[in-house]
C-alpha positions as CSV (number, residue, x, y, z in Angstrom):
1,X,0.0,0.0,0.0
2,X,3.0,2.5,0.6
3,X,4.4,1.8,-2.7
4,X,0.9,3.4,-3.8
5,X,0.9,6.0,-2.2
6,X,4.6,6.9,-2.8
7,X,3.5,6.9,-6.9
8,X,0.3,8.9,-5.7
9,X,2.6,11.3,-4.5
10,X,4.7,11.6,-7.2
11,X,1.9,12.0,-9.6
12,X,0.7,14.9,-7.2
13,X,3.7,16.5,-7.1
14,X,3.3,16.5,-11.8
15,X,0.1,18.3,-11.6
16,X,0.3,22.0,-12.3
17,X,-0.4,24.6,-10.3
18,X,-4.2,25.7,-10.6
19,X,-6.6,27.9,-8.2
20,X,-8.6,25.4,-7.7
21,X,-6.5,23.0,-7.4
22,X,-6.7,20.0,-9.8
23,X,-6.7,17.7,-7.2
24,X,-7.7,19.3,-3.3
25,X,-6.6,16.8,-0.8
26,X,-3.2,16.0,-0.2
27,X,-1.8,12.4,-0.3
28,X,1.0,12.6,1.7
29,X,-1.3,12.8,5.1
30,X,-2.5,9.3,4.0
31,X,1.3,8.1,2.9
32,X,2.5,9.5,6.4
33,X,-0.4,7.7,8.0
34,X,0.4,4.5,5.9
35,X,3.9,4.8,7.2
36,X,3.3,5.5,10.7
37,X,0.7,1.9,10.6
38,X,3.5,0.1,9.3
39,X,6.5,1.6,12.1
40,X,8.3,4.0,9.9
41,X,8.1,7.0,12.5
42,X,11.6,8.4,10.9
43,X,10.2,8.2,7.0
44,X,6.8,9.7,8.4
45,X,8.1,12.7,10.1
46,X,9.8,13.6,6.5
47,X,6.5,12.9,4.2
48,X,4.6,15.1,7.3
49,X,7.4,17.7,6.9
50,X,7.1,17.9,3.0
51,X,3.7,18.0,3.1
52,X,3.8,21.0,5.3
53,X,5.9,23.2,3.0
54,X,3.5,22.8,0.2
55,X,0.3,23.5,2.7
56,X,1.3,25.0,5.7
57,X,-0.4,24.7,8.6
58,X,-2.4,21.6,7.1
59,X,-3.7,20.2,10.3
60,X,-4.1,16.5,9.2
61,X,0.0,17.4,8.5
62,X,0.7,18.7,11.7
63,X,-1.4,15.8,13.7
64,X,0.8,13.4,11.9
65,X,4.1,15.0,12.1
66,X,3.3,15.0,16.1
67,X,2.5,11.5,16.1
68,X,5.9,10.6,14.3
69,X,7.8,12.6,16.6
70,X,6.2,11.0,19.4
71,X,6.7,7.7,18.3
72,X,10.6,8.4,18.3
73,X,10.7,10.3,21.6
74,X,10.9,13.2,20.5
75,X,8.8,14.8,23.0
76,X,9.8,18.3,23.1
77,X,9.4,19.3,19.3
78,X,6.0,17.1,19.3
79,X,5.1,19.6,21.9
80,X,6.0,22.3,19.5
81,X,3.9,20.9,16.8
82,X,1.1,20.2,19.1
83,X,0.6,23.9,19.8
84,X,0.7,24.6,16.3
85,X,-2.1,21.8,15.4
86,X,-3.9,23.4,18.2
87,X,-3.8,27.1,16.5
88,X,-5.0,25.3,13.4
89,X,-7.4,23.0,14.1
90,X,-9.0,25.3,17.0
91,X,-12.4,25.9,15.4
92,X,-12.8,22.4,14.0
93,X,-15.7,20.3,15.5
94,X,-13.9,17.3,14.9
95,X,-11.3,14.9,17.3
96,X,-8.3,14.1,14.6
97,X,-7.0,10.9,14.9
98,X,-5.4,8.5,12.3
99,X,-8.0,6.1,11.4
100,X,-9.7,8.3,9.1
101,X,-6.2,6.5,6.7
C-alpha cells in the first residue's frame, strides 16, 4: 500500500499549479499515516514535513508529524507541533486521529 501512495505522490507532485486546485486533498497525510501503521516514524516525520511546506499549517500534517515525533521520543518538538495543530485546528468540530487512513 506504501508503494501506492509513494506513486500517488509523485503523480501529485506533476500536476500544475491551478486555483482550484486539480486535485484538493493532499496524499502525503494518508502516505505519512500508511507509514506510521507500518513503524516507519523516521520516513513519516519527512513525508509530514514535506507536506507542510506545500500546505502549511495543514492540520491533518501537523497531527501526523506529532505523532511521528512522538513515536521516536521526540517529546519536546511534538510539543512544538502540538501547539501549532492546536492554533490550526482550534475551530474544527472534529477529534483528529489516524483512522480516518
Amino acid at each position: 500500500m506504501i508503494e501506492y501512495f509513494e506513486r500517488a505522490a509523485a503523480k501529485e507532485d506533476a500536476i500544475p499549479y491551478m486555483e482550484p486546485s486539480y486535485w484538493p486533498l493532499p496524499v502525503r497525510p494518508s502516505l505519512g499515516a500508511a507509514l506510521l501503521a507500518a513503524g516507519e516514524g523516521k520516513k513519516a516525520e519527512k513525508i509530514f514535513r514535506d507536506d507542510l511546506k506545500r500546505w502549511p499549517r495543514n492540520a491533518w500534517s501537523l497531527f501526523g508529524l506529532e505523532q511521528s515525533l512522538r513515536r521516536q521520543g521526540k517529546v519536546e518538538s511534538a510539543e512544538l507541533v502540538r501547539r501549532e495543530f492546536n492554533a490550526a485546528w482550534q475551530r474544527a468540530d472534529v477529534t483528529m486521529d489516524l483512522s480516518w487512513f
